[in-house]
PLY file of the C-alpha trace (Angstrom):
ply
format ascii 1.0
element vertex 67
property float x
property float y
property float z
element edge 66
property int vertex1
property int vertex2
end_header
103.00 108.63 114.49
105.44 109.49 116.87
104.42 111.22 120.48
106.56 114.17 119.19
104.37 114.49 115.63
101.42 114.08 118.16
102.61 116.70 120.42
102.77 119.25 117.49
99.66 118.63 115.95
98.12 119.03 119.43
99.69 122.16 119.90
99.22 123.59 116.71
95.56 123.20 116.81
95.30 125.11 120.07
93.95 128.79 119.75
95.86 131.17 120.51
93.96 131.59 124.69
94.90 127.68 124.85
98.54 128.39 123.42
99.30 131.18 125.37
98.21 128.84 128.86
100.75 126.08 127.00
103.49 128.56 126.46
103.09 129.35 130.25
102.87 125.94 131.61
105.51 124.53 129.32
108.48 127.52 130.25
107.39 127.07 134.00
107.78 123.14 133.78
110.53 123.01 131.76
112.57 126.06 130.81
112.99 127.38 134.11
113.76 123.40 135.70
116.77 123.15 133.28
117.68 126.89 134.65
117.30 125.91 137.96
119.55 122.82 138.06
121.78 124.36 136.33
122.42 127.75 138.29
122.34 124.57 141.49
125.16 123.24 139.64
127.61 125.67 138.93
126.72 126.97 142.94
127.54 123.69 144.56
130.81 123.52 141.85
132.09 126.58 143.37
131.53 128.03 140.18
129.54 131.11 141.59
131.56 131.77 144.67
133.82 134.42 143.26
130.54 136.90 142.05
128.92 136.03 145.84
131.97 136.88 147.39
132.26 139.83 145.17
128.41 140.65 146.21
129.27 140.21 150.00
132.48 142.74 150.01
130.44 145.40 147.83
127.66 144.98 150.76
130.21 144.94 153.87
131.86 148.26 152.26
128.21 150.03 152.05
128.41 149.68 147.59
124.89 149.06 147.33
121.42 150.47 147.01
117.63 149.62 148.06
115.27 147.96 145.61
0 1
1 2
2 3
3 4
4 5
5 6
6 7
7 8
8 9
9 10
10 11
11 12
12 13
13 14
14 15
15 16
16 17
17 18
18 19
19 20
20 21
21 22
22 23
23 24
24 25
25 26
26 27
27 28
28 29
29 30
30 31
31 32
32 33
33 34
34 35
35 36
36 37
37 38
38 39
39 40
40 41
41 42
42 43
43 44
44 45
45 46
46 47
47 48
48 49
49 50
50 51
51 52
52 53
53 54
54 55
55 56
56 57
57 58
58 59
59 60
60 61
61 62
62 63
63 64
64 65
65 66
């Protein structure tokens, strides 16, 4: 069996508390690592400096509002 049929057996005998901690655990470790490297990559590629700059101006020139 491989670790991935293991994996999904594990999982699906979980109940549904134990699923929903997974779920949590899994996006946090995972999902939002891929996210994060790449929204680091496309900001040290330059790719983002065009919407920051855009960000700054609409700051300098008073086009924003409070959260």
């Amino acid at each position: 069996m491989s670790k991935v049929q293991e994996i999904e057996e594990a999982v699906s005998g979980l109940s549904q508390e134990e699923l929903a901690q997974f779920r949590v655990w899994f996006e946090e470790k995972f999902d939002s690592a891929k996210w994060d490297a790449e929204f680091e990559h496309d900001a040290v590629s330059g790719r983002l400096d065009a919407l920051a700059e855009r960000a700054v101006s609409d700051f300098n020139n008073g086009n924003f509002r409070e959260l």
